[in-house]
C-alpha positions in Angstrom: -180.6 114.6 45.4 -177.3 112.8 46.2 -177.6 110.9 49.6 -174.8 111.2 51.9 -173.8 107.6 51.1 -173.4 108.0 47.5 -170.4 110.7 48.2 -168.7 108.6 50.9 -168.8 105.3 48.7 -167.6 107.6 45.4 -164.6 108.5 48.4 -164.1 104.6 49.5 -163.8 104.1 45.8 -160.9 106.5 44.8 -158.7 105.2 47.0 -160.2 101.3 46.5 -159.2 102.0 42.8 -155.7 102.7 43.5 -154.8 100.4 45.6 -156.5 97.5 43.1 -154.3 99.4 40.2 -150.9 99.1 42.7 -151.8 95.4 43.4 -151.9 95.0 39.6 -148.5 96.9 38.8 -147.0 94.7 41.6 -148.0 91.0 40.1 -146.0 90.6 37.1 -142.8 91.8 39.6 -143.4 90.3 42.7 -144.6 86.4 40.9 -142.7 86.3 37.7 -141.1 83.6 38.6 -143.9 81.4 39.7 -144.5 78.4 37.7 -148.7 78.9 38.1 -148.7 83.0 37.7 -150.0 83.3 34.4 -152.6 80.4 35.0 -154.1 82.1 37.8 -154.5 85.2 36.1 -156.0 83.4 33.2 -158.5 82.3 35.1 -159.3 85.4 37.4 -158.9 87.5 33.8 -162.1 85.4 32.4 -164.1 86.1 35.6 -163.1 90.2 35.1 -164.6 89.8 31.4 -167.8 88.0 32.4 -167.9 90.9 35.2 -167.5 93.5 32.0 -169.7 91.8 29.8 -172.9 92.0 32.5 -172.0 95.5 33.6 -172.1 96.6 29.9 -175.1 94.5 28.6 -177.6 94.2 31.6 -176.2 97.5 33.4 -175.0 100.3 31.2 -177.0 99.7 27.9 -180.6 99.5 29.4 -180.3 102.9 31.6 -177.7 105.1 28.8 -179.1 107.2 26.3 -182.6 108.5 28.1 -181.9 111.8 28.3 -179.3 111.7 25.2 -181.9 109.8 23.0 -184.5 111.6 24.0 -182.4 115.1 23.4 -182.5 113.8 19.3 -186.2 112.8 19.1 -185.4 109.0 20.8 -182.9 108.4 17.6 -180.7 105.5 19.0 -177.7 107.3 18.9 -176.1 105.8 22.3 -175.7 102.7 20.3 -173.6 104.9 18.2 -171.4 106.1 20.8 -170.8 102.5 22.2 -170.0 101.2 18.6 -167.4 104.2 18.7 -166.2 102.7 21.9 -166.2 99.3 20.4 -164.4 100.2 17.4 -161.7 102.4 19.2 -160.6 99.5 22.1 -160.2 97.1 19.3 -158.8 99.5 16.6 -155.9 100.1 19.5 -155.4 97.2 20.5 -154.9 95.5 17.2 -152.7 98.6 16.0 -150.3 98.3 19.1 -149.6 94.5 18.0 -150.9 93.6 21.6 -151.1 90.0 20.5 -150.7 87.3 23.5 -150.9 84.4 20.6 -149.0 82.7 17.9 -150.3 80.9 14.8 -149.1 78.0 13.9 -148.2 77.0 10.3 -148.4 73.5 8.5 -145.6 71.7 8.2 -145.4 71.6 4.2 -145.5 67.8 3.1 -144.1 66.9 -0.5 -146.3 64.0 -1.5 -144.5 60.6 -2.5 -144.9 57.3 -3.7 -145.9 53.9 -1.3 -141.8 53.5 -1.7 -141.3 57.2 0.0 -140.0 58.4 -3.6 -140.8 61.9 -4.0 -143.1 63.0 -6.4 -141.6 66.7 -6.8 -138.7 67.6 -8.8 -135.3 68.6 -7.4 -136.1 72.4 -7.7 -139.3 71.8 -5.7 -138.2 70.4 -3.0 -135.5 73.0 -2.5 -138.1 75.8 -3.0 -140.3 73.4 0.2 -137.2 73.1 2.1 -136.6 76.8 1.8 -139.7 78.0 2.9 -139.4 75.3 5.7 -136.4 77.2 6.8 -137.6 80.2 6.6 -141.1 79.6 8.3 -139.4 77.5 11.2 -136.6 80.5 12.0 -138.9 83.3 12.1 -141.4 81.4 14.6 -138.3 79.8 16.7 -139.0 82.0 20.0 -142.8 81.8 19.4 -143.4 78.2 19.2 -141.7 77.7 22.9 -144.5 80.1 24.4 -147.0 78.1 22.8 -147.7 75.7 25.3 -150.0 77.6 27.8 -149.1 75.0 30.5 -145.5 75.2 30.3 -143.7 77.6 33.4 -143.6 80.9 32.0 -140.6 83.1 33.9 -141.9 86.9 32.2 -138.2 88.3 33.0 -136.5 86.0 30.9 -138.5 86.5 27.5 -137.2 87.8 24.5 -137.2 91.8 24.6 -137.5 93.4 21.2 -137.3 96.8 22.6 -141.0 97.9 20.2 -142.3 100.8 22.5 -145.5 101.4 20.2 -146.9 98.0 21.5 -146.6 99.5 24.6 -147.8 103.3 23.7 -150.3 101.8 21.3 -152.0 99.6 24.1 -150.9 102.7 27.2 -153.9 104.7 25.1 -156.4 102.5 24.4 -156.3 101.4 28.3 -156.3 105.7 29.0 -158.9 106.0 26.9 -161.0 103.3 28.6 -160.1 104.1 31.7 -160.9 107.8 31.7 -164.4 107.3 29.9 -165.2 104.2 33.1 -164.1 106.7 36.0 -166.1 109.3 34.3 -168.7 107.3 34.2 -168.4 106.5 37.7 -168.0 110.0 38.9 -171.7 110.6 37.4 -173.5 107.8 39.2 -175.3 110.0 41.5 -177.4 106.9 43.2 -176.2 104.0 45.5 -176.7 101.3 43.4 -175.6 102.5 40.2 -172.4 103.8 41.7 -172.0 100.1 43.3 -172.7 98.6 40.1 -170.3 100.6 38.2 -168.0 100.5 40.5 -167.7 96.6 41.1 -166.5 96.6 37.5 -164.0 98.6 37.6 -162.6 97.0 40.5 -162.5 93.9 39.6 -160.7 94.5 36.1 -158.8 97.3 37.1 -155.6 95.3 38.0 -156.0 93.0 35.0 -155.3 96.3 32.8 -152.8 96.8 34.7 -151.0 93.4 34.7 -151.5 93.4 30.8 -149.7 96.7 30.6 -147.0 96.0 33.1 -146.1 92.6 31.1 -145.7 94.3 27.8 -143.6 96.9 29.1 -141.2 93.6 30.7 -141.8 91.7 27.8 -140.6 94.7 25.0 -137.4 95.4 26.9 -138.4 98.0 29.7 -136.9 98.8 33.2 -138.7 98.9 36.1 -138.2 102.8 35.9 -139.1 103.0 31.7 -142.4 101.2 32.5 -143.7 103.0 36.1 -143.7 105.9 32.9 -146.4 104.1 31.8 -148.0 102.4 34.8 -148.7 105.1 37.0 -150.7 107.6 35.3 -152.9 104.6 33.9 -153.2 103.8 37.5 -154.3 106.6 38.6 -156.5 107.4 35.2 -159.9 106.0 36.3 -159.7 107.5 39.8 -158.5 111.0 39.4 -161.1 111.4 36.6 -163.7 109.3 38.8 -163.4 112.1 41.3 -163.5 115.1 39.7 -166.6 114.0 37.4 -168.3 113.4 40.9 -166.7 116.6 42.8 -168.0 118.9 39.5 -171.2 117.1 39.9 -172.2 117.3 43.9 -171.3 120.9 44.3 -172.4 122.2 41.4 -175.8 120.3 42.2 -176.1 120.9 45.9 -178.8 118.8 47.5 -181.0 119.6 43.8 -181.8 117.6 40.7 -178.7 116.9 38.5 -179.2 119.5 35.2 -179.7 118.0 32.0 -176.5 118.8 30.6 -174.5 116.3 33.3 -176.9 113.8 32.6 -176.4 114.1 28.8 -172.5 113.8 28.9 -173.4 111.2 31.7 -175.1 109.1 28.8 -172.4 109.9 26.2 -169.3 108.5 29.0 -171.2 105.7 29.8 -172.4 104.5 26.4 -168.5 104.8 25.2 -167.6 102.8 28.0 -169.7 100.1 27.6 -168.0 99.5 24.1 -164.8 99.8 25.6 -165.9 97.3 28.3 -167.0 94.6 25.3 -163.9 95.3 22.8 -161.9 94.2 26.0 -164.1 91.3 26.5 -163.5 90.3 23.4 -159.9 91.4 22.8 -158.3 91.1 25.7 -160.3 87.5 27.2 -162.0 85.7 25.0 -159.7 85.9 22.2 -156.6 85.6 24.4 -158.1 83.5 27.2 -159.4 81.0 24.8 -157.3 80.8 22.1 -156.7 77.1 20.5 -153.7 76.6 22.7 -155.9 75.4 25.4 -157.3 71.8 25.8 -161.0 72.0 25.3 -161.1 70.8 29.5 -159.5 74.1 29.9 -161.4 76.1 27.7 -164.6 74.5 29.4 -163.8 75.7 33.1 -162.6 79.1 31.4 -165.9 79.7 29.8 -167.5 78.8 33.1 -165.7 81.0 35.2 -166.4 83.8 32.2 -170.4 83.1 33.2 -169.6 82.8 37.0 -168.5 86.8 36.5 -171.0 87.6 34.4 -173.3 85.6 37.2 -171.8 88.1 39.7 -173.8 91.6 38.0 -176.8 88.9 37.2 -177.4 88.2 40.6 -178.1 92.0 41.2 -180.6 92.2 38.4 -182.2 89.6 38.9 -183.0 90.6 42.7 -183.6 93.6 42.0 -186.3 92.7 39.5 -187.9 89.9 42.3 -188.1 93.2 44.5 -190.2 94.9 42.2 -192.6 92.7 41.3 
């Protein structure tokens, strides 16, 4: 049966999506220019992936697959969908060249003598020099971003004008996003549905933030990249409420049938490996790359465990309750 609660919450949360996924187009426009911006999203980015890495791991992974797993004689194959899920986030990501770091490469040293005579022929040290040349022009624009605590003004970096970055990474986030409001649509009880939907909310506007400052970043207008922007803003929520509208009044005040609860368990397991190939991808990796001092890393992990801490807290009363 689906309480009364459970519709007007799945309501509250439509529009709660929205307005998070407006607040994240808005960002990267309204504080480019602010010296701190990028910092503070940093920091509020790890907290979304500790969020995403609870709601996937304690949440979603436990409670998927019982009526899927069960369907195929309790073969594991939920695991198998959110390995799909894994594999496709990072596949896209990776493809699109969504990279937010730079390598950096060794200076090449020819060795000399105490008396700084060089030890390498003429021909040598040309080829060294070359390569010198070569290395240090094609990394001229990345090595001034690599300082994470320089000012960063997003309007003013270079625009190369590559739209698959942006189409590339557009998809992957689509595909995330439909399989997480999906998911949410299905939760047909109070505390899954608050569960589900707490993660959303809090990493909604990160995605869109991330997608807003690659469209500014390859070259796009603020009309070119609303292309983009909107319909992944309104991805997770449209498809959020139609899952749940096909669900409550096809079910009426009766049990959910067997067949929403399997593609329940098939969204849900795909969107917990969505959920952990951005955790990895799109925090970890980027949020804690080798650019930061290890002081900064240290309060970045902590604030990664101070989200995941946030889902924790639920389980962890809700298991005190039982007992």
């Amino acid at each position: 049966m689906i309480e009364k609660r459970v519709l007007v919450f799945q309501i509250v949360a439509f529009f709660a999506n929205i307005a998070v996924g407006v607040v994240g187009i808005a960002l990267p426009y309204l504080f480019k220019n602010n010296k701190n911006v990028e910092k503070i999203m940093s920091y509020l980015n790890c907290a979304a992936g500790g969020v995403l890495g609870g709601v996937s791991i304690i949440h979603i992974l436990p409670e998927t697959g019982a009526t899927l797993n069960k369907l195929v004689r309790d073969f594991p194959l939920s695991f198998y969908i959110t390995f799909a899920g894994l594999v496709v986030m990072v596949s896209l990501v990776k493809l699109g060249a969504h990279s937010h770091q730079h390598e950096e490469k060794p200076k090449i040293q020819s060795p000399t003598t105490a008396n700084g005579i060089s030890l390498l022929t003429s021909d040598q040290n040309e080829r060294i020099e070359h390569e010198e040349h070569s290395h240090s022009h094609k990394n001229e624009d990345s090595d001034q971003m690599s300082n994470s605590e320089q000012a960063v003004n997003i309007g003013d970096r270079i625009k190369t004008n590559n739209k698959g970055a942006v189409v590339m990474l557009l998809i992957g986030l689509m595909i995330h996003d439909i399989s997480e409001g999906v998911s949410l649509g299905l939760c047909v009880t109070f505390d899954d549905t608050l569960q589900m939907f707490l993660a959303i909310f809090l990493h909604k506007w990160c995605e869109q933030v991330c997608q807003a400052i690659c469209g500014i970043r390859e070259g796009l207008t603020f009309k070119q990249n609303m292309a983009y922007l909107v319909p992944l803003c309104l991805a997770t929520p449209v498809s959020q409420i139609v899952a749940f509208m096909i669900i409550y009044f096809t079910t009426g005040s009766g049990e959910i049938p067997q067949t929403a609860l399997i593609i329940q368990d098939v969204f849900m397991s795909f969107a917990a490996g969505t959920f952990i190939g951005i955790m990895f991808e799109e925090v970890i990796e980027v949020e804690m790359s080798h650019h930061n001092n290890n002081k900064q890393i240290a309060l970045k992990i902590l604030t990664f465990i101070g989200g995941f801490g946030i889902i924790s807290i639920a389980s962890v009363y809700e298991w005190f309750s039982l007992q």
